[in-house]
Residue frames as a rotation matrix with the C-alpha (Angstrom) as fourth column:
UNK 1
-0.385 0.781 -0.492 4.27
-0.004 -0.534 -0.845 14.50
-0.923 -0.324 0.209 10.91
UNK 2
-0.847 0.033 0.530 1.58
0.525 0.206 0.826 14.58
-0.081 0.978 -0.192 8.30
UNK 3
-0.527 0.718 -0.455 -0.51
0.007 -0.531 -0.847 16.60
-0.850 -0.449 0.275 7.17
UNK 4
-0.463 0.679 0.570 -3.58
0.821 0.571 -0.014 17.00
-0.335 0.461 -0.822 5.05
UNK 5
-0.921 -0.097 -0.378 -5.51
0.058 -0.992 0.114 19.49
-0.386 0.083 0.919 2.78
UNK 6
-0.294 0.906 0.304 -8.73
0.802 0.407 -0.437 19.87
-0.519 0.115 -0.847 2.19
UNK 7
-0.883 -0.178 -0.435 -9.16
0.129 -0.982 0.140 22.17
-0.452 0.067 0.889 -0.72
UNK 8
0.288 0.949 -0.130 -13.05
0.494 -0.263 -0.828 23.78
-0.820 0.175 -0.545 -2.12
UNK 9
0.212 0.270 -0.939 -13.90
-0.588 -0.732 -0.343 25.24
-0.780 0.625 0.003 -5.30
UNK 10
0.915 -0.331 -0.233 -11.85
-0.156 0.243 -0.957 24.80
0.373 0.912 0.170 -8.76
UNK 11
0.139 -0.966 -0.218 -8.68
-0.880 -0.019 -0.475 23.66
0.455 0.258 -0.852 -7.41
UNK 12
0.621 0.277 0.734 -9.75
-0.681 0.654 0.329 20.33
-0.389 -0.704 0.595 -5.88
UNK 13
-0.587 -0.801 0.118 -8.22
-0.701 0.576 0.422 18.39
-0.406 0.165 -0.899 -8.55
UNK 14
-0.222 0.569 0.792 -11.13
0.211 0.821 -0.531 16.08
-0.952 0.050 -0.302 -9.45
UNK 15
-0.840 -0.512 0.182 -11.52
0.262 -0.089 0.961 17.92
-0.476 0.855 0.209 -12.77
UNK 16
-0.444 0.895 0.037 -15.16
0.838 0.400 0.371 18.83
0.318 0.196 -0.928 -12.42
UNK 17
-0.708 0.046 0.705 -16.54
-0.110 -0.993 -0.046 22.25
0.698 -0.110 0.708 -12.59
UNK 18
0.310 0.726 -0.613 -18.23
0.342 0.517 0.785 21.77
0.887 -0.453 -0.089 -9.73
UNK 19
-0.181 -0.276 0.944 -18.68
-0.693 -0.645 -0.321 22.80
0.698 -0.713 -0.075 -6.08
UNK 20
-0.242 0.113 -0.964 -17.93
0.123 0.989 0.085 20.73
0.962 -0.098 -0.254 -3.62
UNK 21
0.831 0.521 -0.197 -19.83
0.306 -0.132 0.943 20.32
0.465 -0.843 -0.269 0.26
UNK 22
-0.022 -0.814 0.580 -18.10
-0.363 -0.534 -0.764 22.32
0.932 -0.227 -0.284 2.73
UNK 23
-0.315 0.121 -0.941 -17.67
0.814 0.545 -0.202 21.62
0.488 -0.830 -0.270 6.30
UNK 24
-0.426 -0.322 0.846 -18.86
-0.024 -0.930 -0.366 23.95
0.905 -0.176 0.388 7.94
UNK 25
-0.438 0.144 -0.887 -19.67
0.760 0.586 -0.280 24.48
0.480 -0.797 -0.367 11.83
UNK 26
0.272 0.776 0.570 -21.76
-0.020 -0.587 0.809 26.64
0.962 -0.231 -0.144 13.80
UNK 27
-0.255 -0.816 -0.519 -19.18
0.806 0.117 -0.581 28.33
0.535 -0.566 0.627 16.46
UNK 28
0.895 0.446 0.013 -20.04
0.382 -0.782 0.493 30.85
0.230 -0.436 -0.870 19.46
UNK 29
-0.273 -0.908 0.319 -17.25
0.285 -0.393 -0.874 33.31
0.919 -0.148 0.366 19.99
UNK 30
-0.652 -0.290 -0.701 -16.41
0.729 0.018 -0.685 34.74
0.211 -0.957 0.200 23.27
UNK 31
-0.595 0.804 0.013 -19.85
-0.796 -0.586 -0.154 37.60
-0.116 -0.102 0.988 22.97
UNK 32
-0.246 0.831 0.498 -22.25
0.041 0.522 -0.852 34.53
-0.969 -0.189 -0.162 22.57
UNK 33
0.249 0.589 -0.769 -22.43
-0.870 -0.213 -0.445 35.83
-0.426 0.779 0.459 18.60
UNK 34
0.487 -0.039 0.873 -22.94
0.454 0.865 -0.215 32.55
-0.746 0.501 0.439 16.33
UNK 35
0.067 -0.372 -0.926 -20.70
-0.738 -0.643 0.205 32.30
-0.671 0.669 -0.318 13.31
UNK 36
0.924 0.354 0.144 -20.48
-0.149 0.680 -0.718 30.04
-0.352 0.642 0.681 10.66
UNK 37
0.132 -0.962 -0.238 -17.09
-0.979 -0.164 0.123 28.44
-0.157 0.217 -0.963 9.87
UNK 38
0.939 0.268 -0.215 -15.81
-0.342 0.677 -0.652 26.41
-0.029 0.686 0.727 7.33
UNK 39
0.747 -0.580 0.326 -13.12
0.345 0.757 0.555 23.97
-0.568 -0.302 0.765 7.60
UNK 40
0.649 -0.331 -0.685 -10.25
-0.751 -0.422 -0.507 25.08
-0.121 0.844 -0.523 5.54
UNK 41
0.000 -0.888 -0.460 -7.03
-0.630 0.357 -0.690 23.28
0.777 0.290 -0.559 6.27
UNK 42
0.978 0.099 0.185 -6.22
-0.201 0.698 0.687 19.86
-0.061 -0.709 0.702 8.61
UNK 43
0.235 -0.855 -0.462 -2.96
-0.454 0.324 -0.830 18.90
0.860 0.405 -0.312 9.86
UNK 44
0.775 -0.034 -0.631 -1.58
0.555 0.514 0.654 16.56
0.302 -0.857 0.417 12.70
UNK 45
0.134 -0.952 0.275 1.03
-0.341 -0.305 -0.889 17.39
0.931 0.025 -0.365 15.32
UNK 46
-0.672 -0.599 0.436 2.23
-0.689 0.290 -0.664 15.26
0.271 -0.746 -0.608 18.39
UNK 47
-0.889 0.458 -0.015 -0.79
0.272 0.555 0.786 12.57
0.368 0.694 -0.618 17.47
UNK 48
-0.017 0.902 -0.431 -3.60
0.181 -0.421 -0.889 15.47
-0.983 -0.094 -0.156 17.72
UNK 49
-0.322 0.223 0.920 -5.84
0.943 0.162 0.291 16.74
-0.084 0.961 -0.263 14.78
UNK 50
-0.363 0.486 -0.795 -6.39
0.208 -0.789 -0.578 20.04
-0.908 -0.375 0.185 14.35
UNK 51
0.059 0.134 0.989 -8.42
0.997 0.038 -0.065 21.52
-0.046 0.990 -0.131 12.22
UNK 52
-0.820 -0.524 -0.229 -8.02
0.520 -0.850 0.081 25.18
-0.237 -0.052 0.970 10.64
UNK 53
0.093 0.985 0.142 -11.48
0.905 -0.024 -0.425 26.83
-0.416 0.168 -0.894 10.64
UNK 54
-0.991 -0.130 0.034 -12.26
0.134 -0.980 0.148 30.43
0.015 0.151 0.988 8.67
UNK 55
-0.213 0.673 -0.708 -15.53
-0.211 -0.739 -0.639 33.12
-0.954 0.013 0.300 9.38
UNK 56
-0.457 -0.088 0.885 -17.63
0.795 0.406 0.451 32.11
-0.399 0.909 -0.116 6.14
UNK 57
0.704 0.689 0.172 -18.82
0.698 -0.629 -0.341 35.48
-0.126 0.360 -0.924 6.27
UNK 58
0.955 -0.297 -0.018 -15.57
-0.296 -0.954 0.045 36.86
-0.031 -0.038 -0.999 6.51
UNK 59
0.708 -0.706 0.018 -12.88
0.706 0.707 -0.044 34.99
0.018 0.044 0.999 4.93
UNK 60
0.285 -0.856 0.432 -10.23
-0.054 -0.464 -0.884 37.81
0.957 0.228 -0.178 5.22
UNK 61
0.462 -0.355 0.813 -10.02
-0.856 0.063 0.514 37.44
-0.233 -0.933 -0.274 9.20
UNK 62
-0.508 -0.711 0.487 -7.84
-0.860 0.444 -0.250 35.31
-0.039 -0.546 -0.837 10.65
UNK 63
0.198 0.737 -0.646 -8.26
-0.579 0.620 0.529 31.83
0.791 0.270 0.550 11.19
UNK 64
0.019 -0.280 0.960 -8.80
-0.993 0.108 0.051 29.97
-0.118 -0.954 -0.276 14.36
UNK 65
-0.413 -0.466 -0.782 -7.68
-0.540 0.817 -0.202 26.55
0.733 0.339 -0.589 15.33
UNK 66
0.336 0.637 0.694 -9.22
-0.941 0.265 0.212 23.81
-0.049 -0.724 0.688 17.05
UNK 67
-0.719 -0.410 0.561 -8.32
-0.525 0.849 -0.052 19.99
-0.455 -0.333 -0.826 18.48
UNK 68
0.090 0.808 -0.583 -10.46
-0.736 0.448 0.507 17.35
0.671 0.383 0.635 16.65
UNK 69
-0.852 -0.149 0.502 -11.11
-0.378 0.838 -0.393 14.70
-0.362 -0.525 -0.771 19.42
UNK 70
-0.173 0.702 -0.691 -13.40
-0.367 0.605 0.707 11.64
0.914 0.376 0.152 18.50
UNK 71
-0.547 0.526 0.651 -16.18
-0.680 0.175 -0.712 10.08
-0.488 -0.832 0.262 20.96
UNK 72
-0.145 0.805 0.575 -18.31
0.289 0.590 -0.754 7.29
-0.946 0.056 -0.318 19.79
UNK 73
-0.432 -0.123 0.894 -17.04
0.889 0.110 0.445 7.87
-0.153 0.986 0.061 16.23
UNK 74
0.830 0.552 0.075 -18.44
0.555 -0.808 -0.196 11.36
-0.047 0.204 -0.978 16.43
UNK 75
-0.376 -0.924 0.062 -15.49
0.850 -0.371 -0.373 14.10
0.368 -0.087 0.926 15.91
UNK 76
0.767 0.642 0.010 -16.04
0.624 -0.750 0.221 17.69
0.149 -0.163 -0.975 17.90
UNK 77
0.382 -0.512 0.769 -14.31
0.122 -0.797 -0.591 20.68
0.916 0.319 -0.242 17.77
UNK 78
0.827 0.155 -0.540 -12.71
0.557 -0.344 0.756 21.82
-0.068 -0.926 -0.371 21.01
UNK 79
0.866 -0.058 0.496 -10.67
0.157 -0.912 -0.379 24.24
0.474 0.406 -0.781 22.10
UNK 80
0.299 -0.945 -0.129 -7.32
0.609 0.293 -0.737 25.01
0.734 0.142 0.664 22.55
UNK 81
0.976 -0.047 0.211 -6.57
-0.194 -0.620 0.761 26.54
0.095 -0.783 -0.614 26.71
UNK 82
0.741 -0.657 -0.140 -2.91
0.419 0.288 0.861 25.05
-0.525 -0.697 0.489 27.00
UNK 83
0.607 -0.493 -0.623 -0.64
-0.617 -0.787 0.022 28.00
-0.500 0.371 -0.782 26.28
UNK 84
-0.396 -0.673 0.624 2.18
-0.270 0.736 0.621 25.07
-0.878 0.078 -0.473 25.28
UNK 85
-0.238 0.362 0.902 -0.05
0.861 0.508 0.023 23.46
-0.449 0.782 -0.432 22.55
UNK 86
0.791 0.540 -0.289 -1.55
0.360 -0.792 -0.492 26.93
-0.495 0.285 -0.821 21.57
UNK 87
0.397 -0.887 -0.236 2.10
-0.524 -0.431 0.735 28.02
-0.754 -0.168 -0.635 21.02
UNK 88
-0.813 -0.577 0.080 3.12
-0.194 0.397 0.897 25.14
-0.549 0.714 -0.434 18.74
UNK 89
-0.063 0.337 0.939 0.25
0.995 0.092 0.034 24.42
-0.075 0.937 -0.341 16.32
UNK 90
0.923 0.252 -0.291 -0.02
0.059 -0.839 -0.541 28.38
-0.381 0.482 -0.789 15.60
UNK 91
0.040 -0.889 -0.455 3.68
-0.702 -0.349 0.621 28.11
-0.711 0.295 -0.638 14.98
UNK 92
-0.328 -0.066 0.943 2.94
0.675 0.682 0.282 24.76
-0.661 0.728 -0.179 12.73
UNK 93
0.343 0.530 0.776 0.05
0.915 0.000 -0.404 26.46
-0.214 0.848 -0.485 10.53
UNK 94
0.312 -0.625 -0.716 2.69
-0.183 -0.779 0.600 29.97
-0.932 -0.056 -0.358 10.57
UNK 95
-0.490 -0.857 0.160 4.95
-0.225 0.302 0.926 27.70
-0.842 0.418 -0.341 8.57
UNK 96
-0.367 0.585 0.723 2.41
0.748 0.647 -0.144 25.82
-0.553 0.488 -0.675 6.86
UNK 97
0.658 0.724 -0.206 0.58
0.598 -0.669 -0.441 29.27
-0.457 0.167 -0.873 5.47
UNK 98
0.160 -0.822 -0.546 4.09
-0.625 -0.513 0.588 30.74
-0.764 0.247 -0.596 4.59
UNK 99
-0.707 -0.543 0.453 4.99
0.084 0.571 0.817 27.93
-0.702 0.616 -0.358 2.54
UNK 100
0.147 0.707 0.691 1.16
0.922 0.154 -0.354 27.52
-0.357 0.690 -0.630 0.75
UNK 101
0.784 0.063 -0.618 1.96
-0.078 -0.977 -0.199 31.90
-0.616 0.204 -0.761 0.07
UNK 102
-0.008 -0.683 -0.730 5.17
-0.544 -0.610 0.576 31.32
-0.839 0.402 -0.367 -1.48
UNK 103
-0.671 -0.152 0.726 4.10
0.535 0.578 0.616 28.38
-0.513 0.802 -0.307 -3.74
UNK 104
0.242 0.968 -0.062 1.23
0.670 -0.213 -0.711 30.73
-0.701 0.131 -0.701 -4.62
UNK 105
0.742 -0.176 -0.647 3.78
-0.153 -0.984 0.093 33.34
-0.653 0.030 -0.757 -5.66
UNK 106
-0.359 -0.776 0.518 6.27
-0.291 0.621 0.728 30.99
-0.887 0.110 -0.449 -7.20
């Protein structure tokens, strides 16, 4: 398994004080209310992509996960209904989010 990070701000690494373009998507929760959410984190598991989205108005919630599937070279967001898959990537980006906390602390 591999996985990928996509990081924003001053810790990209590129050495340039500089912001860099977010992703960000325009998501309807389950009330119909638009939100704005930016990509944070990507990572594969059983050869899906998911990607880790956060509330750019409200980066202390939770983040929510989504399948990247491609179509005609287009990529769209979709959602995760099989309890089975739902179950293991929240237990991947668990691990994944523990580990990025203790190198943080470390």
């Amino acid at each position: 398994m591999s996985e990928h990070q996509h990081q924003h701000g001053e810790d990209c690494g590129c050495g340039q004080d500089h912001e860099h373009d977010e992703h960000v998507f325009i998501v309807t929760d389950d009330e119909g209310q638009e939100r704005e959410m930016v990509m944070v984190y990507t990572f594969e598991s059983e050869n899906n992509v998911y990607a880790v989205l956060l509330d750019r108005n409200d980066t202390e919630a939770d983040g929510v996960i989504f399948r990247i599937e491609e179509e005609n070279e287009e990529a769209f967001l979709v959602g995760i209904e099989d309890d089975a898959e739902w179950d293991r990537v929240t237990a991947i980006y668990e691990e994944i989010a523990r580990t990025e906390n203790e190198s943080k602390e470390g």
